[in-house]
C-alpha positions as CSV (number, residue, x, y, z in Angstrom):
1,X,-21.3,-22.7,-18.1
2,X,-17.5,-23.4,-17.2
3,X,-16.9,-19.0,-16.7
4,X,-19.9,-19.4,-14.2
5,X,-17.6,-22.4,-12.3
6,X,-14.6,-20.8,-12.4
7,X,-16.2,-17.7,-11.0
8,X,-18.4,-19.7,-8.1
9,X,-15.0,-21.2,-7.6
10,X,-13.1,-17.7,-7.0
11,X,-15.5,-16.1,-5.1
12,X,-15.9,-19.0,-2.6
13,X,-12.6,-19.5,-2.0
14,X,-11.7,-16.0,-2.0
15,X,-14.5,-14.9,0.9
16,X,-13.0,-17.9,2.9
17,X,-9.8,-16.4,3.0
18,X,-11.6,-13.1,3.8
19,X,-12.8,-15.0,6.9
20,X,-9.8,-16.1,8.0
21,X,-8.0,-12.5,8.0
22,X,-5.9,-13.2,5.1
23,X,-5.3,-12.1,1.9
24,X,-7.6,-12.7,-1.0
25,X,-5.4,-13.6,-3.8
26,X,-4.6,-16.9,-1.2
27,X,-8.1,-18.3,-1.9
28,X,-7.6,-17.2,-5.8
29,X,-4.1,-19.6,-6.0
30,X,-6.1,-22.3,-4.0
31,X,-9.1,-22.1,-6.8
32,X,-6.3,-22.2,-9.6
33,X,-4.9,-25.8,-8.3
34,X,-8.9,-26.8,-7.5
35,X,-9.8,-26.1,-11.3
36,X,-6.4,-27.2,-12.2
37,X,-6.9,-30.5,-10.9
38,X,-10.8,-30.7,-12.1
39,X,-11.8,-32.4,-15.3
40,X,-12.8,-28.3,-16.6
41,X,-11.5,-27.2,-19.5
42,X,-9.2,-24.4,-19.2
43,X,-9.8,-21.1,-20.3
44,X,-7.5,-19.2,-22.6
45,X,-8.7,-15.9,-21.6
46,X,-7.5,-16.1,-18.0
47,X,-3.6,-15.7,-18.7
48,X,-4.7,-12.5,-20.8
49,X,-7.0,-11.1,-17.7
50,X,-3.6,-11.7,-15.8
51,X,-1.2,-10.0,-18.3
52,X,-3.4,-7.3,-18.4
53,X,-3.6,-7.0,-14.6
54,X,0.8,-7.0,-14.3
55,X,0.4,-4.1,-16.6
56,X,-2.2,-2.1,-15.1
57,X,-0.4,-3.0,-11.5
58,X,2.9,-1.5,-12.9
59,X,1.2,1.6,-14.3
60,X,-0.4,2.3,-11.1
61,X,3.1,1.8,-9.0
62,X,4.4,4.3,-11.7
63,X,1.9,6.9,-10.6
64,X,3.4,6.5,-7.2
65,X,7.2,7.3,-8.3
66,X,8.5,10.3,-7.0
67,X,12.3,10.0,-7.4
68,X,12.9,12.7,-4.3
69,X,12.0,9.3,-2.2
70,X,14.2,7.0,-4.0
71,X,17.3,8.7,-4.1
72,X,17.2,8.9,-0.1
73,X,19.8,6.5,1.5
74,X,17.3,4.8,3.9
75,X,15.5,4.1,1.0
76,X,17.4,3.1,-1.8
77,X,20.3,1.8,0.2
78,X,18.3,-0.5,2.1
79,X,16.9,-2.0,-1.1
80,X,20.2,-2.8,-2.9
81,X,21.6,-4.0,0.7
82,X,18.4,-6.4,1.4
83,X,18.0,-7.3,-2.4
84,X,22.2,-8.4,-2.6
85,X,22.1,-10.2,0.9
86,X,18.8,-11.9,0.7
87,X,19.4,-13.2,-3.3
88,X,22.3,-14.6,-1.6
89,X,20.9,-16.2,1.0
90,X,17.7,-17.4,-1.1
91,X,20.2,-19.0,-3.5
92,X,22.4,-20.7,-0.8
93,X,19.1,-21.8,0.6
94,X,17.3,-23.4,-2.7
95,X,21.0,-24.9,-3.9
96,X,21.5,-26.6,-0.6
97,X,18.1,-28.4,-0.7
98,X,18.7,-29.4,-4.5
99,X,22.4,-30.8,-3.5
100,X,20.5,-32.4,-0.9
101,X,18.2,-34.3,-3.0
102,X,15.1,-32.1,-3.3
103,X,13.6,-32.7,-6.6
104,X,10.7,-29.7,-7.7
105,X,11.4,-29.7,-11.3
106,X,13.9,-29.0,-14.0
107,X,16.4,-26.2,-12.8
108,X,19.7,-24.9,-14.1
109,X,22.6,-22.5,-11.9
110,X,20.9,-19.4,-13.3
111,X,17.4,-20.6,-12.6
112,X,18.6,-21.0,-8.8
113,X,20.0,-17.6,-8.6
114,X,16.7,-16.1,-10.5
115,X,14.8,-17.9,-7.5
116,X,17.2,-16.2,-5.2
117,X,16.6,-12.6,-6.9
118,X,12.8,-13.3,-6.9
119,X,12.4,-14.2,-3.3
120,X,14.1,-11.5,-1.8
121,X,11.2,-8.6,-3.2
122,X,8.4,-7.8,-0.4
123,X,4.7,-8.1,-1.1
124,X,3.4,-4.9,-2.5
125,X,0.0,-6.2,-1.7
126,X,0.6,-7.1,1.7
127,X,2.8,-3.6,3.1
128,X,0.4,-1.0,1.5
129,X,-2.7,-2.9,2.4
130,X,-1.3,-2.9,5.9
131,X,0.2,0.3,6.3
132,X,-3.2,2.0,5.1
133,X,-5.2,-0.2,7.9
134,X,-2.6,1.4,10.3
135,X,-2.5,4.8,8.7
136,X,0.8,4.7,8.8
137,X,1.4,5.6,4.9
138,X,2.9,9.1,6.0
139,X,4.9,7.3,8.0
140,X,8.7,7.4,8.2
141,X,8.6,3.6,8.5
142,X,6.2,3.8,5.4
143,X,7.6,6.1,3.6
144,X,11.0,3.9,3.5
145,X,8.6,0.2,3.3
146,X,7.1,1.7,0.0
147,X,10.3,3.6,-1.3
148,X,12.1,0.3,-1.2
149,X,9.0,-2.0,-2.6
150,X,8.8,0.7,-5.8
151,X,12.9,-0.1,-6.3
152,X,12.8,-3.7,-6.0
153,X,9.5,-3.5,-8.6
154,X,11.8,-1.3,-10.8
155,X,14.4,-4.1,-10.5
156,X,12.3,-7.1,-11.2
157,X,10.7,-5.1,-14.7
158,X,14.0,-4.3,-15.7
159,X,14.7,-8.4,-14.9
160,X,12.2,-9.1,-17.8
161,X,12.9,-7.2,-19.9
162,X,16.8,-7.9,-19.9
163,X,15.7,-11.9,-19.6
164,X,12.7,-11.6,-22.7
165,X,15.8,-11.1,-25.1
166,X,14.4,-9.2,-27.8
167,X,16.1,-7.2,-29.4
168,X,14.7,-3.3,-29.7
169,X,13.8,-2.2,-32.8
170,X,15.6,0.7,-34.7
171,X,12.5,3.2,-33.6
172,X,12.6,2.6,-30.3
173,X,14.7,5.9,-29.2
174,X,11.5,7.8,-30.7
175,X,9.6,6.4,-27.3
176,X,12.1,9.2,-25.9
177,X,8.9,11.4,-27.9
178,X,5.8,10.4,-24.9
179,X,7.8,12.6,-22.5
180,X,6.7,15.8,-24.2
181,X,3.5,13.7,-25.3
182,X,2.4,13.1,-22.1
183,X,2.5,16.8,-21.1
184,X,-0.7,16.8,-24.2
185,X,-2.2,13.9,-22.5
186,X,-2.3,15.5,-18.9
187,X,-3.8,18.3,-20.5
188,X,-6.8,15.8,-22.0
189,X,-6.8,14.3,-18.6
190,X,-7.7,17.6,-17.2
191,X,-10.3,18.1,-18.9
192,X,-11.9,14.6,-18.7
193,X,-14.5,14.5,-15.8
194,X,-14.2,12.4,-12.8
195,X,-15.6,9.0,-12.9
196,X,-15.6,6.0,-15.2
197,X,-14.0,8.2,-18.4
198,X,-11.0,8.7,-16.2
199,X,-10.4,5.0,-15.7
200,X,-10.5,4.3,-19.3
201,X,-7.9,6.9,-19.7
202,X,-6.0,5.3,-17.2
203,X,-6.7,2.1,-18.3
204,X,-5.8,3.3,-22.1
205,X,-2.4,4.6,-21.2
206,X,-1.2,1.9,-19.1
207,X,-1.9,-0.6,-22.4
208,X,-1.6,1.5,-25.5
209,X,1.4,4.0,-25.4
210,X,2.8,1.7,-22.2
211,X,2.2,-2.0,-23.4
212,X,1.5,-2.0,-26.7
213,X,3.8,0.6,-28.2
214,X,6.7,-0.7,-26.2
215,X,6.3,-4.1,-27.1
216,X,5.5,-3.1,-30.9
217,X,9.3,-1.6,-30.8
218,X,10.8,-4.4,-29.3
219,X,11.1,-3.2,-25.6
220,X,9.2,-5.0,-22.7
221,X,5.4,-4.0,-22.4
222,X,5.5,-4.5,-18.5
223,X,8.4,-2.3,-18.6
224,X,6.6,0.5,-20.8
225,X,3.4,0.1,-18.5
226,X,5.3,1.3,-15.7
227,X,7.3,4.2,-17.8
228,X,3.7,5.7,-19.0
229,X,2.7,5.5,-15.3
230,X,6.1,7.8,-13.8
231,X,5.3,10.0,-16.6
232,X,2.1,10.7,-15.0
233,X,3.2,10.6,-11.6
234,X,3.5,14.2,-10.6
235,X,0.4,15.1,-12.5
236,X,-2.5,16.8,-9.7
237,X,-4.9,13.9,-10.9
238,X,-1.8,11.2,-10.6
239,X,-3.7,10.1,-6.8
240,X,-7.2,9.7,-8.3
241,X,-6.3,7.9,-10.9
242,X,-4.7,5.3,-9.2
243,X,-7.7,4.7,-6.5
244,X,-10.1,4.9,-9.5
245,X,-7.5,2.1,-11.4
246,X,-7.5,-0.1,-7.8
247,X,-10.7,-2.1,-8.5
248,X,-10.0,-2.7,-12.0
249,X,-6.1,-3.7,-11.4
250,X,-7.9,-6.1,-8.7
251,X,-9.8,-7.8,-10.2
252,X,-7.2,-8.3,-13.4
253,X,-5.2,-9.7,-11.2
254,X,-7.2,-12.4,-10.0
255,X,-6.7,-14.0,-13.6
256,X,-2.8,-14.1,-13.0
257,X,-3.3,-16.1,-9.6
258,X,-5.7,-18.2,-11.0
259,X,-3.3,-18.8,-14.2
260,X,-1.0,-20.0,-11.7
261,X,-2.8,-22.3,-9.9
262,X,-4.5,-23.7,-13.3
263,X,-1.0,-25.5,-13.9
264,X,-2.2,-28.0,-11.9
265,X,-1.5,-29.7,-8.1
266,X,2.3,-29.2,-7.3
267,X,4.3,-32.4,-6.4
268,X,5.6,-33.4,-3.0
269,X,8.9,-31.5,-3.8
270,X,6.9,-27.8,-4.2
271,X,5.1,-28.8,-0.4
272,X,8.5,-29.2,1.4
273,X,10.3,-26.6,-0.4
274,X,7.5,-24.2,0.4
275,X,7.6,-25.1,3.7
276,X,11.7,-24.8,4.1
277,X,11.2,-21.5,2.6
278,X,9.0,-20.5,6.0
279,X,12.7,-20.7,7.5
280,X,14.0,-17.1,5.7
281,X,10.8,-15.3,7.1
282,X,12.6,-14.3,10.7
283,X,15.7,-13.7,8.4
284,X,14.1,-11.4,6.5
285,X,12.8,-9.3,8.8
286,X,16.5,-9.4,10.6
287,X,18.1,-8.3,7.5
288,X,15.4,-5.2,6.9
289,X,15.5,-4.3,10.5
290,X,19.2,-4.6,10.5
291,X,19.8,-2.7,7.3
292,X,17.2,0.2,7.8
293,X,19.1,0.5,11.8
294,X,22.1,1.0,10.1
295,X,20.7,4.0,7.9
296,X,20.1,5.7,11.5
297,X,16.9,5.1,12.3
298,X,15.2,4.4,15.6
299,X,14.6,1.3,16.6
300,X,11.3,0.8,16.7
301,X,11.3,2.2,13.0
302,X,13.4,-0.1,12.5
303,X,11.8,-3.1,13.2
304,X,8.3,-2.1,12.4
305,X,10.0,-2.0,8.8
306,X,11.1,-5.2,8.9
307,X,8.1,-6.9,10.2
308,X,6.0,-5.4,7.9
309,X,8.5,-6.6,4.8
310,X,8.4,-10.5,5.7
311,X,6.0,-11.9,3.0
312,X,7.2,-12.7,0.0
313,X,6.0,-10.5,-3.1
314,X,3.6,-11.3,-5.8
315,X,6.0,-10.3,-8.3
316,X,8.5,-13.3,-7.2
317,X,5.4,-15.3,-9.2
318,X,5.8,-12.6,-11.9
319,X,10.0,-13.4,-12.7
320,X,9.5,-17.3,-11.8
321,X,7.1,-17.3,-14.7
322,X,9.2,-15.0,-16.9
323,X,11.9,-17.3,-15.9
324,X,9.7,-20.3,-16.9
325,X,9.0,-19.2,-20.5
326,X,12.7,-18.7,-21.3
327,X,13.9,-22.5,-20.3
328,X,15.7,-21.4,-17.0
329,X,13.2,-22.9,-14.5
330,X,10.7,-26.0,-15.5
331,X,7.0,-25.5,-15.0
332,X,6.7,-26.4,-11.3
333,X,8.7,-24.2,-9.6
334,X,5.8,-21.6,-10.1
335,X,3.4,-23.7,-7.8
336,X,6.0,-24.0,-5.3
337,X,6.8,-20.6,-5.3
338,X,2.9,-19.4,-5.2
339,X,2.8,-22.1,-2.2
340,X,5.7,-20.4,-0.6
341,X,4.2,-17.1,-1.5
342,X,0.8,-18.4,0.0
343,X,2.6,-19.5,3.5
344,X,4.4,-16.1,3.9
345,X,1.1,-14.5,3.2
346,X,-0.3,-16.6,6.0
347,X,2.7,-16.1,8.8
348,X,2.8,-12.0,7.7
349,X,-1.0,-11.4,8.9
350,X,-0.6,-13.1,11.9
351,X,2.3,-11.7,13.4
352,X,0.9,-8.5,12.0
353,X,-2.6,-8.7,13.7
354,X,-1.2,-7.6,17.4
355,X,2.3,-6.6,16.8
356,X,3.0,-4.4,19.5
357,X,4.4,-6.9,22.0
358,X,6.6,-8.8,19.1
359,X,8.0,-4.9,17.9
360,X,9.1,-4.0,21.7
361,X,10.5,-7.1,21.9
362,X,12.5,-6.9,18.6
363,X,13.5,-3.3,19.4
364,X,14.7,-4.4,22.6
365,X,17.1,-6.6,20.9
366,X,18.7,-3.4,19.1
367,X,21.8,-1.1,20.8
368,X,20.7,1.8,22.1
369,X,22.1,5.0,19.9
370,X,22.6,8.5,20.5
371,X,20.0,11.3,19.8
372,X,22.3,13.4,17.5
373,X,23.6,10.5,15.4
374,X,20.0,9.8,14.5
375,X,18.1,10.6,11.3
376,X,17.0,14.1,11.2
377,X,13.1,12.6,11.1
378,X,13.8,10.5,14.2
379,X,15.1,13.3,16.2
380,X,13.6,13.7,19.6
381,X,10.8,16.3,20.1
382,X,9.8,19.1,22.7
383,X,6.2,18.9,23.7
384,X,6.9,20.8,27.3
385,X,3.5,23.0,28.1
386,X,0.8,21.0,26.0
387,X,-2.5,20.6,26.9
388,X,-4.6,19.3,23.9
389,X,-3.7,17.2,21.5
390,X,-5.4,16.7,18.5
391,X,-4.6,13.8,16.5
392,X,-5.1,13.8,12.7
393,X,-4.4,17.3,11.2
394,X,-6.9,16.9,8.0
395,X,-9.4,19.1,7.5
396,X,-11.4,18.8,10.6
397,X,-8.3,18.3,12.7
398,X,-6.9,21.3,11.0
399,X,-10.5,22.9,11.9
400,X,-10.8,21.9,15.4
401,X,-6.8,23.4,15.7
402,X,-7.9,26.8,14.5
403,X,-10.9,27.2,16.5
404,X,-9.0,26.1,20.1
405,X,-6.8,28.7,18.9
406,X,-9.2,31.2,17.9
407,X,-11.1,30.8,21.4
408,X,-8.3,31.7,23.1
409,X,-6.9,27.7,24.1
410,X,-2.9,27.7,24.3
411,X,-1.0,24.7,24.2
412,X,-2.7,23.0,21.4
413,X,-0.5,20.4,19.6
414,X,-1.6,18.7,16.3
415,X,0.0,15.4,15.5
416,X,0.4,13.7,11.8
417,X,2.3,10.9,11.1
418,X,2.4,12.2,7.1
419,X,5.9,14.1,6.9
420,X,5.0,16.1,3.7
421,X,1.8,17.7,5.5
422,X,3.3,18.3,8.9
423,X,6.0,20.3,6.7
424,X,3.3,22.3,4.8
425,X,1.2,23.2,7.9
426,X,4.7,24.3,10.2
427,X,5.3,26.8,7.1
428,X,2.1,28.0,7.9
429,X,2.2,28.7,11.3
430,X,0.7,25.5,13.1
431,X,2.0,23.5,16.0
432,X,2.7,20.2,14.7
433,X,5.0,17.3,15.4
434,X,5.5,14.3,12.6
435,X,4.9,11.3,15.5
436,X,3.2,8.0,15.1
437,X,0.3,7.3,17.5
438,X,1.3,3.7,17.9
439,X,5.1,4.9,19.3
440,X,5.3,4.0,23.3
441,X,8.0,6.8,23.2
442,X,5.2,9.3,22.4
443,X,2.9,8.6,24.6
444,X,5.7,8.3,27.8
445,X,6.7,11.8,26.7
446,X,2.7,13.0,26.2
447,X,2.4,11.4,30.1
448,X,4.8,13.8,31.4
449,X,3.7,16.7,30.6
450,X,0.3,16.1,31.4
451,X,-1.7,17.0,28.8
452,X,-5.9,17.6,29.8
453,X,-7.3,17.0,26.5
454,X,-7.3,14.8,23.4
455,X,-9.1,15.1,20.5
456,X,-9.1,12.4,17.9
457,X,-9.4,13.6,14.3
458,X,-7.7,10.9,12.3
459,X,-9.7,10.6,8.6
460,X,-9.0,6.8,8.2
461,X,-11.9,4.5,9.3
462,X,-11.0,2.6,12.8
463,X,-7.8,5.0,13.2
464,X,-9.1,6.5,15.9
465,X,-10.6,3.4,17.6
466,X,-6.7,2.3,17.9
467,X,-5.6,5.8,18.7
468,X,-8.2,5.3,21.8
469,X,-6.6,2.0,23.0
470,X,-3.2,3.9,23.4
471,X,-4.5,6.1,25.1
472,X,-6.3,3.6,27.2
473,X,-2.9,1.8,27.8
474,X,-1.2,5.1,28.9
475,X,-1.6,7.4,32.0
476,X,-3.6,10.1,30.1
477,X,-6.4,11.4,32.4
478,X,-7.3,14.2,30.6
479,X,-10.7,14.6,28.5
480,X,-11.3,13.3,25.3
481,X,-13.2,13.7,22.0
482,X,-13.2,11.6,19.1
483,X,-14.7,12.0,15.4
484,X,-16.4,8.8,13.9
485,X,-17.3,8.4,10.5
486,X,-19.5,5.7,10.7
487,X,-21.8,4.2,13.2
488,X,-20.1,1.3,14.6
489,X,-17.1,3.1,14.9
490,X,-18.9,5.9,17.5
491,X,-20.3,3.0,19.1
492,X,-17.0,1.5,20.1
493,X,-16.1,4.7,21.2
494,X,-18.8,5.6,23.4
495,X,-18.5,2.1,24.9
496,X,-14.6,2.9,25.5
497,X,-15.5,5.4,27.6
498,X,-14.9,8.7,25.0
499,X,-16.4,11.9,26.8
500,X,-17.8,13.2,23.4
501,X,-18.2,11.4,19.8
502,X,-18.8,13.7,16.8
503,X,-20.9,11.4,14.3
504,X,-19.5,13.2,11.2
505,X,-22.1,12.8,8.6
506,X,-24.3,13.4,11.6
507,X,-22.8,17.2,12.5
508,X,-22.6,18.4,9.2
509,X,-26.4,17.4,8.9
510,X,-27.1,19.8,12.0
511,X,-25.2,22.4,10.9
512,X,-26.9,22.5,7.5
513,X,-30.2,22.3,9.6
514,X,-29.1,25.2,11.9
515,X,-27.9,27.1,8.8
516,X,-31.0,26.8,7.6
517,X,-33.1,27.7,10.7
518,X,-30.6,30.9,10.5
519,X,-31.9,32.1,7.1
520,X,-34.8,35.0,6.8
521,X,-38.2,34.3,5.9
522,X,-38.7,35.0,2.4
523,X,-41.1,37.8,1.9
524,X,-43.8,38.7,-1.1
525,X,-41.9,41.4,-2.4
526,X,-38.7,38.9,-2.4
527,X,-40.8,36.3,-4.5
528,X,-39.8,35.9,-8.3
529,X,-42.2,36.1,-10.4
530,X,-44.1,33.1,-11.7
531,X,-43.0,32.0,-15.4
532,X,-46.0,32.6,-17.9
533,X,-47.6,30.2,-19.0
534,X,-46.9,28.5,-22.4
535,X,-50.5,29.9,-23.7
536,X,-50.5,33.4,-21.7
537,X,-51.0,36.3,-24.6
538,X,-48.1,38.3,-25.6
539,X,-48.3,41.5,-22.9
């Protein structure tokens, strides 16, 4: 009977949140504190569903490694410049409020500067889950958002595992063996079919070789989670396993912010320092915007990157709790800091919502620099005798590029915001700029050389409904024609006034119907002949 509570509980408050546009792991803290406070036992299994769901989340961000991103200077050197300055300024911040009389609960000097470290990570949750409603992932301003949330998660494992004391055992340089080992296991991966089997292998590795074993030898499981997961990370099937792991990892995870919450109703002094906290959220996004400018980026890179790295990050709860079981910080500064957490959460999907106004504003605030003294992604680009457009180069961008060509169309232009496939299709030939959709810059230049037709190809869901209100809010007069994969989606784009919507599930229907239609009449002679019949005589 008390699961079935705690599970009403969680799925209540999490669909509210839902409704409200924010996250869902807000309405999971806020169920934590409701149980916590209730006269319901708790239950022991929940802080296991929640270490399990840290290690899973770690082996899935180690699937994502590729050390070719990290070693870039936008990306790591804006993680160890915002990490140093905003630990510092977290620190300063918490130590003045204590000095001042705000009591939370038992703290010592280290504890402060631990709450200083963990408060200067971004939200892994909040970036990806907004840069992948933005299809912006490709992005340059993505690419450096997730290069430098990977380092700072790198940082805060190697925290606990330096802070959990242990000492490793004797065998633990034989871990050096799961390199080669894992070369065996990609092998078994290969030949495992798609579907649940592969999540179990996922789900197997992250907490057998990567938990387990590591922990067995005295080295930090989380920390081994994430080691099995970069081992995998430049396997072909490293992508799929991580979206088949998502759901899983989810839901885990749910147990960690409801183990949180369970420790019962902060005090007064976790409300006001939560709420003091609210003050480093513009300082934040100055010191990304700031730091990322200074690695010679545009600036409306550069402050996309530092609005979309305000929120704190889940994984401040992860080394305030670490920080909790080894004495440094007393039991309360983990509500405060999931209140905090909560707050940022809050403020980050507002200004988020409709950002365009608050990033020309921001980038407005930035000196002007000089084209050559830019990054060599941000340079300016030539787009002098286009005429279509076609946004999205997937497959049926990539289609639609080779039959304009085919036909005999000249200046056709396709336009991906993912650097790595606008490199692979230039090598092969095709017309294609790395730009972002959402870029005023773009669109003034696309005005000038007055392009006649647009065609919207973008895979994401809704990325080409917001593609359409750019155009909308340009001078473009030309024609357009848009995809939809779904039918609310062509809906709002036949109501915004889109010349021609391709229903995608729709036109490959009529083409398998016209295929059909296409195919000869079967005659007599073509006929197979009918099987016996089970009691026919022997001929």
């Amino acid at each position: 009977m008390v699961p079935a509570v705690y599970l009403l509980v969680v799925v209540v408050l999490g669909f509210t949140a839902t409704l409200l546009h924010l996250p869902p792991l807000i309405g999971f803290l806020a169920a934590g504190f409701l149980l916590g406070s209730s006269p319901l036992p708790n239950l022991e299994f929940v802080d296991v569903l929640g270490d399990l769901g840290v290690a899973v989340l770690l082996f899935t961000i180690g699937l994502k490694l590729d050390p070719r991103i990290l070693t870039r200077r936008e990306v790591s050197g804006t993680a160890v410049v915002a990490m140093v300055v905003l630990t510092g300024l977290g620190s300063a911040l918490i130590g003045g409020l204590l000095l001042l009389g705000l009591r939370v609960d038992a703290v010592t000097p280290t504890g402060v500067l631990i709450l200083g470290f963990a408060l200067s990570f971004s939200s892994t949750v909040v970036v990806v889950k907004l840069l992948e409603e933005r299809g912006d992932t490709g992005s340059l301003y993505g690419r450096i958002a997730i290069g430098v949330l990977v380092v700072q998660d790198i940082a805060a494992v190697l925290y606990m595992t330096i802070a959990s004391g242990h000492v490793p055992s004797p065998w633990a340089p034989a871990l050096v063996a799961l390199w080669p080992a894992s070369r065996l296991l990609g092998k078994i991966l290969n030949r495992i079919d798609h579907g649940e089997m592969r999540t179990l292998f996922g789900m197997s590795m992250a907490l057998l070789p990567g938990y387990l074993l590591f922990s067995l030898l005295g080295v930090d499981g989380d920390l081994g989670a994430l080691i099995m997961g970069a081992l995998f990370a430049s396997h072909p099937a490293a992508k799929e396993l991580s979206h088949s792991l998502f759901t899983i990892k989810e839901l885990l995870l749910v147990g960690f912010f409801l183990a949180i919450g369970l420790d019962g109703i902060p005090g007064a002094g976790s409300f006001a320092l939560a709420a003091l906290l609210l003050v480093l959220l513009p300082v934040r996004a100055a010191v990304y915007t700031i730091t990322v400018r200074i690695f010679r980026t545009r600036r409306r890179t550069s402050a996309m990157t530092g609005l979309a790295m305000t929120a704190y990050s889940e994984f401040a709860l992860i080394v305030v709790a670490a920080a909790v079981e080894h004495g440094a910080l007393g039991r309360e500064w983990r509500a405060a800091i999931s209140l905090a957490l909560a707050l940022s959460f809050i403020v980050s999907a507002i200004v988020n919502r409709h950002p365009a106004a608050l990033i020309r504003w921001a980038a407005g605030l930035i000196p002007l620099r000089p084209s050559p003294a830019l990054h060599p992604d941000e340079q300016p680009f030539d787009i002098a005798g286009v005429r279509t457009v076609v946004f999205g180069m997937g497959r049926v961008g990539r289609a639609t590029y080779n039959r304009l060509y085919a036909d005999g169309e000249t200046g056709v232009l396709g336009i991906d915001s993912d650097a790595s496939k606008v490199e692979a299709l230039a090598k092969r030939g095709f017309n294609i700029l790395e730009a972002d959709a959402t870029d005023q810059e773009f669109w003034d230049r696309l005005d000038a050389v007055h392009a006649t037709k647009a065609v919207l190809a973008m895979s994401e869901p809704g990325a080409n409904v917001r593609i359409l209100e750019w155009l909308n809010r340009s001078d473009f007069e030309g024609r357009v024609i848009a995809v939809a994969t779904y039918d609310d989606e062509a809906d709002i784009l036949r109501r915004a006034g889109v010349d021609a919507v391709i229903n995608l599930y729709d036109g490959l229907g009529d083409a398998l119907a016209q295929a059909v239609e296409k195919l000869p009449e079967t005659t007599p002679s073509e006929e197979l002949p009918a099987a016996p019949r089970a009691d026919a005589p022997a001929g």
